[in-house]
N, C-alpha and C positions, 0 to 999 in steps of 0.2 A: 793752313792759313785761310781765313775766310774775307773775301773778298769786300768793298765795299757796300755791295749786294747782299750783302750776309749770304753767299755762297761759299762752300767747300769746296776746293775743287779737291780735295785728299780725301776720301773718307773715313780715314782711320783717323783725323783732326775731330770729325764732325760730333756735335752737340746735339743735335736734331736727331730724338733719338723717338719710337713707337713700340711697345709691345704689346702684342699681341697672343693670345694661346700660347705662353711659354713662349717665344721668340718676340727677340729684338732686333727692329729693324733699324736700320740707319740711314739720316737721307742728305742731301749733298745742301739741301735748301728747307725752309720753313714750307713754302711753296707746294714742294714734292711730297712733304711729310703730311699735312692737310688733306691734300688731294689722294693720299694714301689712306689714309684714316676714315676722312669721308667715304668712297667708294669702294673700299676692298670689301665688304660685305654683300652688298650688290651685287659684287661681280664675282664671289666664290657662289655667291644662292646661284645666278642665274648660267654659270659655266657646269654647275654640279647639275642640276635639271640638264641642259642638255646632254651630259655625258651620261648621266644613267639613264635619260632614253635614246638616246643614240644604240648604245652598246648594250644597253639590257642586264646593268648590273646593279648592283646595290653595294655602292663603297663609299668611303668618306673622304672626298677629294681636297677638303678643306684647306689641309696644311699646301699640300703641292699646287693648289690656286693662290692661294693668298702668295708663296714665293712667284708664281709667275706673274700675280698682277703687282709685285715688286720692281721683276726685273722690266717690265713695261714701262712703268714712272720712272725708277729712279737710272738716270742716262747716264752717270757719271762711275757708274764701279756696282759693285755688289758687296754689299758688308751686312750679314746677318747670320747672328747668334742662338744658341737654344740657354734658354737663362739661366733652365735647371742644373746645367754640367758645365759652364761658362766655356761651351765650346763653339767654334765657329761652324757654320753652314756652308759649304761647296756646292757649287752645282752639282756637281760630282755625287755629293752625297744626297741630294737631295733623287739624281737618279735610282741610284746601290738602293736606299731606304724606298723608295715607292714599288723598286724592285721586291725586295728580299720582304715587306709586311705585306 
């Protein structure tokens, strides 16, 4: 149910949806989904420069930033999809996979 705010507080209700590289994200507000939009690029360029010279490696942190400047915005729950296999995304999974590639 979305409030008169036009907020979700459910996110499995929510309309307010982004995709991105094969995943959809989902967001609780219009608000969160903008401000997602707007800066997740920004902030994967400038977390990936720091982590390959931090650590001195050459990988493609893309996907596993753009989830964590997900879970930074959106406050209300975590709902995000990979589009190509209409499967959801865990945290969980998002460990296992940055793991195991």
């Amino acid at each position: 149910m979305k409030t008169v705010n036009g907020i979700y507080l459910n996110l499995e209700e929510s309309d307010y949806i982004y995709d991105l590289d094969g995943i959809r994200y989902y967001f609780s507000s219009e608000l969160y989904k903008n401000k997602f939009k707007e800066n997740v690029l920004n902030y994967v360029n400038e977390n990936s420069i720091k982590l390959k010279l931090k650590y001195k490696i050459n990988f493609n942190f893309d996907l596993f930033l753009s989830l964590a400047y997900y879970r930074k915005i959106e406050k209300r729950g975590f709902r995000v999809e990979d589009i190509s296999t209409n499967k959801r995304i865990t945290k969980e999974t998002i460990i296992l996979n940055t793991i195991i590639e």
